[in-house]
C-alpha positions as CSV (number, residue, x, y, z in Angstrom):
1,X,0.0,0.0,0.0
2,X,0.9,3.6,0.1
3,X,1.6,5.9,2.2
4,X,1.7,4.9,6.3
5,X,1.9,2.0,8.5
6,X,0.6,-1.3,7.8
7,X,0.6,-5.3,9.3
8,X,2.5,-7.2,6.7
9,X,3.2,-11.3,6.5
10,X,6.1,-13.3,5.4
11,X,5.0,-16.3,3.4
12,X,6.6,-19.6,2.2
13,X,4.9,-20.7,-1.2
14,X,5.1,-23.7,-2.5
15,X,4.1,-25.3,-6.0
16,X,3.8,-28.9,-7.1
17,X,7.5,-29.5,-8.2
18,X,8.7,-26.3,-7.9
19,X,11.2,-24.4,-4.9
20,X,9.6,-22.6,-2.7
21,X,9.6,-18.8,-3.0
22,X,9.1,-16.5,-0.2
23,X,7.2,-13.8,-0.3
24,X,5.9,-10.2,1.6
25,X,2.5,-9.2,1.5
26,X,1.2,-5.9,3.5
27,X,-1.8,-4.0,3.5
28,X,-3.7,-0.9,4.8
29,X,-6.9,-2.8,5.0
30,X,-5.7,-5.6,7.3
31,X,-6.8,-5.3,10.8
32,X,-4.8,-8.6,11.8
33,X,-1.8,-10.1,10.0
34,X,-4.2,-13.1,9.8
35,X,-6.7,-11.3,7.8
36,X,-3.3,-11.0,5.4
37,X,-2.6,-14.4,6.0
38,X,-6.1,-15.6,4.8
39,X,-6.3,-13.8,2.0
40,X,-3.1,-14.4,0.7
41,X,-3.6,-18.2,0.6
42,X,-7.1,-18.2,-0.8
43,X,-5.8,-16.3,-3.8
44,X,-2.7,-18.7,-4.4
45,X,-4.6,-21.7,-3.7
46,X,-6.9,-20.7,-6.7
47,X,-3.6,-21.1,-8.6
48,X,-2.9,-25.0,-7.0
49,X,-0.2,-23.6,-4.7
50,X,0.2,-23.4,-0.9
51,X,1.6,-21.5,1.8
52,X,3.1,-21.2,5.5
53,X,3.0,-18.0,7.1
54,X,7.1,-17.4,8.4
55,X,5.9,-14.3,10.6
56,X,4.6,-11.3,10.6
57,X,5.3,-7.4,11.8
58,X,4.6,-4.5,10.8
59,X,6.0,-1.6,7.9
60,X,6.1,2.0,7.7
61,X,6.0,3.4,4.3
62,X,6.8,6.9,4.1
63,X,7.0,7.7,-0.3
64,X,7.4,11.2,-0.3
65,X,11.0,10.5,1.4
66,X,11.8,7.3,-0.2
67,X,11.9,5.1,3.1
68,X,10.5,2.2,4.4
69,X,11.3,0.6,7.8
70,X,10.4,-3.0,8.9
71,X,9.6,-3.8,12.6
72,X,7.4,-5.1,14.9
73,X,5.6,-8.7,15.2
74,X,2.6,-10.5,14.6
75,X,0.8,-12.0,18.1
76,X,-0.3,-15.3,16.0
77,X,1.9,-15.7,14.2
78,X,5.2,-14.6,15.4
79,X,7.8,-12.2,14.2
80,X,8.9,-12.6,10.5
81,X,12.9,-12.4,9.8
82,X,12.5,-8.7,8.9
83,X,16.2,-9.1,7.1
84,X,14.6,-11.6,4.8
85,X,11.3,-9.1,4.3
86,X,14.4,-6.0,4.4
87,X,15.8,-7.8,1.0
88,X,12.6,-8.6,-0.6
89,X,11.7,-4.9,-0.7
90,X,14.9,-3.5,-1.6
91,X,14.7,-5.4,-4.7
92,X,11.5,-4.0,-5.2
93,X,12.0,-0.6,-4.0
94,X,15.9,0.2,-5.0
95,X,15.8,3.8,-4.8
96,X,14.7,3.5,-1.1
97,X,16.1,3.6,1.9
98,X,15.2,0.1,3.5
99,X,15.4,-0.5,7.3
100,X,14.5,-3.0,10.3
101,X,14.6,-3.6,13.3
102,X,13.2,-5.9,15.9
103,X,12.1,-3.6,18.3
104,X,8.7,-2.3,18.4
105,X,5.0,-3.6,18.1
């Protein structure tokens, strides 16, 4: 999402025959990383692949300064290895300035 502070999930997907491939998914509309969670494996499931949620936490997304910062935990499910999450969006974001930390809720 844009702008702000949102729950985000680390997920393990699998495919028949395939490696697994991590993945972050984060939104504004999520009241609990489950809600995340839920929706993130009905939507691959409809494409014959499963997932494990890894974690959870939360990300602060600030655009107009080119920075996002990874902390926090999820109460369910744990706290996700925010360097893992840290790499995923740097590669998606390269002109940012990508942090984390553990500290935080």
């Amino acid at each position: 999402d844009g702008d702000g502070v949102f729950k985000y999930v680390l997920v393990r997907v699998r495919g028949a025959g395939a490696p697994a491939k991590d993945v972050v998914r984060g939104h504004g509309w999520a009241e609990y990383h489950a809600d995340l969670f839920e929706r993130t494996a009905e939507e691959l499931a409809q494409h014959g692949l499963s997932c494990e949620c890894l974690g959870g936490g939360r990300v602060s997304h600030r655009p107009e300064e080119k920075k996002i910062h990874v902390y926090g935990y999820s109460v369910g499910f744990g706290r996700a290895d925010h360097a893992v999450t840290t790499e995923k969006l740097k590669a998606e974001y390269p002109d940012y300035e990508v942090t984390w930390a553990d500290e935080g809720y």
